[in-house]
C-alpha positions in Angstrom: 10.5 -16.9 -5.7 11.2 -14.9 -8.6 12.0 -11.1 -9.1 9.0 -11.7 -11.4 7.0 -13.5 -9.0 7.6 -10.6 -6.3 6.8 -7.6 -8.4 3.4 -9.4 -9.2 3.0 -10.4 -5.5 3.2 -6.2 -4.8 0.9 -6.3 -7.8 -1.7 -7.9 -6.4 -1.4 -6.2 -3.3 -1.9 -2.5 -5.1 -4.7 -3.9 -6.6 -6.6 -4.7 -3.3 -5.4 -1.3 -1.5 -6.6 0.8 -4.3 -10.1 -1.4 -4.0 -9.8 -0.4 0.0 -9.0 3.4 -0.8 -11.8 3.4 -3.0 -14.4 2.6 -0.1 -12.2 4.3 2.4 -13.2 7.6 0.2 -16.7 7.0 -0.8 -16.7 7.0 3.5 -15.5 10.0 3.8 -16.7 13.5 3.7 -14.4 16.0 1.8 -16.0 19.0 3.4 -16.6 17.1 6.7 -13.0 15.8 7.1 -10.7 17.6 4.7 -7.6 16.4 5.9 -8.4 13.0 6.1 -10.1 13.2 2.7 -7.0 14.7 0.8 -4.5 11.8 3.0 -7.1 9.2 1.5 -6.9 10.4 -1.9 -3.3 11.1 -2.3 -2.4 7.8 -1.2 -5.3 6.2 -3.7 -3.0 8.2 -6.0 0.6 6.9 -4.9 -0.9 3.4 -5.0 -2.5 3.7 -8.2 0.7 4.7 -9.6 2.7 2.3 -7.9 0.6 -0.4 -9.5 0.3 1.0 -13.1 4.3 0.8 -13.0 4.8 -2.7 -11.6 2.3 -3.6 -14.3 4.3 -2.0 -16.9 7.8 -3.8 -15.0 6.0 -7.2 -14.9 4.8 -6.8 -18.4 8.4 -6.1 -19.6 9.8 -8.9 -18.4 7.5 -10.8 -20.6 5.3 -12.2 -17.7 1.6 -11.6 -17.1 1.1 -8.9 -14.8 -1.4 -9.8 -11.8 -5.2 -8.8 -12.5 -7.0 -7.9 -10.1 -9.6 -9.8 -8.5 -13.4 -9.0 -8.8 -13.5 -8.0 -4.8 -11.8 -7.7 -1.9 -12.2 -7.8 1.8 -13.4 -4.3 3.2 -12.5 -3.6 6.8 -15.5 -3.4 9.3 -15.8 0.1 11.4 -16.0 2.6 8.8 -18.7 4.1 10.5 -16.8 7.5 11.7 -13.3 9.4 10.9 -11.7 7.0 13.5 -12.5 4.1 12.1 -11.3 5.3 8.3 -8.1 5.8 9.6 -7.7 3.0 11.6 -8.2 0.9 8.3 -6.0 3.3 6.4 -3.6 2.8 9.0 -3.6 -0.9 9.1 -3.6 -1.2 5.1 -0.4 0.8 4.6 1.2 -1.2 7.7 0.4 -3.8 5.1 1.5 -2.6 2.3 5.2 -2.1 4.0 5.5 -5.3 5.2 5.0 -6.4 1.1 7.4 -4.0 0.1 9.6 -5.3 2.8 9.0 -8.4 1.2 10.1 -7.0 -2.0 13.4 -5.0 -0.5 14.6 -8.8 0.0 13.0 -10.5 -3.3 14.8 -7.9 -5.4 17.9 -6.3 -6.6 19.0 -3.0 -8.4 16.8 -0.7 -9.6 13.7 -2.8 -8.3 15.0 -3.4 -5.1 15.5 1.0 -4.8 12.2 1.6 -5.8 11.0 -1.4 -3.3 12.8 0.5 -0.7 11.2 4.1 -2.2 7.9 2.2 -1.5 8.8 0.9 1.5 9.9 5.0 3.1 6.7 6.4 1.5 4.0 3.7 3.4 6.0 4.4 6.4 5.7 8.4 6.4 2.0 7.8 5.1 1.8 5.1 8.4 2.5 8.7 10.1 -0.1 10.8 8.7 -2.5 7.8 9.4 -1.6 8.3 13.3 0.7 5.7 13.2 3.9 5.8 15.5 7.6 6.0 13.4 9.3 2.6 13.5 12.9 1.6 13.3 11.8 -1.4 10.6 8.5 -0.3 9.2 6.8 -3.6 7.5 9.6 -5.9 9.4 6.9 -6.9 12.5 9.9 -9.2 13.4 11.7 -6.3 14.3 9.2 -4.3 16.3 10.4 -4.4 19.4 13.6 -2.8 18.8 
């Protein structure tokens, strides 16, 4: 695979967590649950910019940057606070094992900000109630 082919590949993943963010919000009460409210939206933030840059790195390289697709699949259980964070938690566990993917698909520049991605799901894994890791998106490597 490409450099290319993997920035669009991280692509198309931002595009389907900013799609999960978005109903992750709409289920969540800013005055009800401020904390969790403001941890939803600032990562809808970090991902949105994440994927307006790899669109901008794709598109330099002279390759069509990923679109996104008309839907995604919405986790189940969104019912109470719990269950938003559970899905919060389990889509940025996702999103570091694709910028895992990334840290080994790149080099340079793109493989520093792939490990900058990488960090920042991890710490936002934490505020999700997810436990610290010694290879965040590596599931290979959990059980060390």
């Amino acid at each position: 695979m490409t450099e290319v082919e993997t920035l669009n590949d991280v692509l198309a993943n931002e595009h389907a967590a900013l799609y999960v963010y978005g109903v992750l919000g709409a289920r969540t009460s800013e005055s009800g649950t401020p904390d969790l409210y403001a941890a939803l939206r600032a990562s809808y933030d970090v991902h949105r910019a994440r994927r307006d840059e790899l669109t901008g790195l794709v598109a330099a390289d002279g390759a069509t940057p990923a679109p996104a697709a008309t839907a995604y699949e919405v986790p189940g259980g969104l019912e109470t606070a719990d269950g938003v964070t559970g899905a919060a938690l389990a889509l940025e566990r996702a999103c570091a094992a694709v910028y895992a993917t990334a840290v080994a698909g790149t080099t340079a520049e793109r493989r520093e900000w792939a490990v900058t991605a990488l960090n920042d799901a991890a710490v936002r894994e934490l505020g999700f109630r997810g436990t610290p890791e010694m290879f965040p998106g590596a599931g290979e490597y959990a059980d060390r």
